[in-house]
C-alpha positions in Angstrom: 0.0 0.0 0.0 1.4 3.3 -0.8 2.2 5.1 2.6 0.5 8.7 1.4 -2.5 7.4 0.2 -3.0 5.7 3.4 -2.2 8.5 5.8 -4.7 10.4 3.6 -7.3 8.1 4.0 -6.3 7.7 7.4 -6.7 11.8 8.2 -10.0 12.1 6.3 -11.5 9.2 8.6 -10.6 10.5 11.8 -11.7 14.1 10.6 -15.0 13.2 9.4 -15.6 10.6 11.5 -14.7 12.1 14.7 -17.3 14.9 13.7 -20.0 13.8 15.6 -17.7 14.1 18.8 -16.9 17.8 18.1 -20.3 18.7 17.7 -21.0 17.0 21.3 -18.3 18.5 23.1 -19.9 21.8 21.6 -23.6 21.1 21.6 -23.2 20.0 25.7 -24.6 22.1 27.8 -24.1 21.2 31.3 -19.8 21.1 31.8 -19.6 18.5 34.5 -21.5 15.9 32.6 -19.8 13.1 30.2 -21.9 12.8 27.4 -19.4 14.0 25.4 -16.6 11.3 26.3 -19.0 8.6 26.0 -19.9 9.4 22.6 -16.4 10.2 21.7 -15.2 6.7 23.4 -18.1 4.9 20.9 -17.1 7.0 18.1 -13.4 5.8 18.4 -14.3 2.4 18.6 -16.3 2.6 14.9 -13.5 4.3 13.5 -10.6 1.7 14.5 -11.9 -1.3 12.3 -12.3 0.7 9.5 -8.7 2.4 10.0 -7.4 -0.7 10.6 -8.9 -2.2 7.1 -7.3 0.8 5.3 -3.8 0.4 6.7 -3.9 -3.6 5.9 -5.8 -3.1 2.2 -4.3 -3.6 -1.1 -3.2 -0.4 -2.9 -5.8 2.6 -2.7 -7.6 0.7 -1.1 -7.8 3.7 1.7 -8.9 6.1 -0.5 -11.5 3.7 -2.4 -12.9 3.1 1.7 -13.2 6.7 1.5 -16.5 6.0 -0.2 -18.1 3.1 0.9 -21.1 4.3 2.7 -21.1 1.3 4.8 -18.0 2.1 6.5 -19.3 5.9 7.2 -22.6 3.9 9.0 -20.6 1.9 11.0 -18.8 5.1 12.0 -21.4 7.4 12.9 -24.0 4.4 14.2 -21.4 3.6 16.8 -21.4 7.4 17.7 -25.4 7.7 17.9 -25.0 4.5 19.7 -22.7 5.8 22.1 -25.6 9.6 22.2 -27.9 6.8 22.8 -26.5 5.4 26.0 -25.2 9.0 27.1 -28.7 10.2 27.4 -30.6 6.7 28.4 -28.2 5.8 31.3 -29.0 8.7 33.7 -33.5 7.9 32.9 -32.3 4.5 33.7 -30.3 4.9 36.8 -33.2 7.5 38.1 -36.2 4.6 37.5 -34.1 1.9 39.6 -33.3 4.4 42.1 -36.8 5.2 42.7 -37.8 1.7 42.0 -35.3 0.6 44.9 -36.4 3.8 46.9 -40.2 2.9 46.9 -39.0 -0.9 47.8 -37.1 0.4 50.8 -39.7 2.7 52.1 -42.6 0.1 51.9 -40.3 -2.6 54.1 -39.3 0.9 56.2 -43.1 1.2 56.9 -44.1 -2.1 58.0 -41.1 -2.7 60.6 -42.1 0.6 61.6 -45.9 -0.9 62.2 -45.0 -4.0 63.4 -42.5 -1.8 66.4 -45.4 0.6 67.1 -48.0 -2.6 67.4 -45.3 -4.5 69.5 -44.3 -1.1 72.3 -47.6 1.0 71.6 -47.7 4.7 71.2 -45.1 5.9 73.7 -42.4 4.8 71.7 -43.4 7.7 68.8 -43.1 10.2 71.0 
């Protein structure tokens, strides 16, 4: 494989295909949360196959990748993927938490009922 066409193919991926990245980092509103790196982390890991089949391809075959529209899905699916999680995992974490929560409280409740039927009232106050 010729060397240039390669590191040509190689830039254009990761400039394009990190894209979805950038525009996370600036779309993100709130600075302490990590959408941003999950998406990039995703996004990374649909660009390495593809980087990888153009640095072990036959001649221009890195510059031919440039335009197969299946590799540009697998890049940019893994990075919706990756905005997928980002904004699922913190509805998912709240609905077990409350879901845990409202367990909790119910078993809270009847020990307390069962202590109040076994000492009576004088323990409450």
């Amino acid at each position: 494989m010729d060397i240039m066409s390669a590191i040509f193919a190689t830039t254009i991926f990761v400039l394009f295909g990190m894209a979805p990245t950038l525009v996370s980092i600036f779309v993100q509103r709130r600075p302490g949360i990590s959408s941003s790196t999950v998406i990039m982390m995703f996004n990374f890991a649909g660009l390495m196959p593809i980087i990888g089949l153009v640095w072990s391809g036959p001649m221009e075959g890195g510059t031919r990748a440039l335009g197969e529209m299946l590799n540009w899905l697998i890049i940019y699916g893994a990075a919706a993927t990756g905005a997928i999680i980002a904004w699922a995992s913190p509805h998912a974490s709240a609905m077990f938490t409350q879901l845990f929560a409202g367990s909790r409280s119910a078993k809270i409740k009847a020990r307390q009922k069962e202590l109040y039927d076994e000492w009576g009232s004088s323990v409450v106050e």
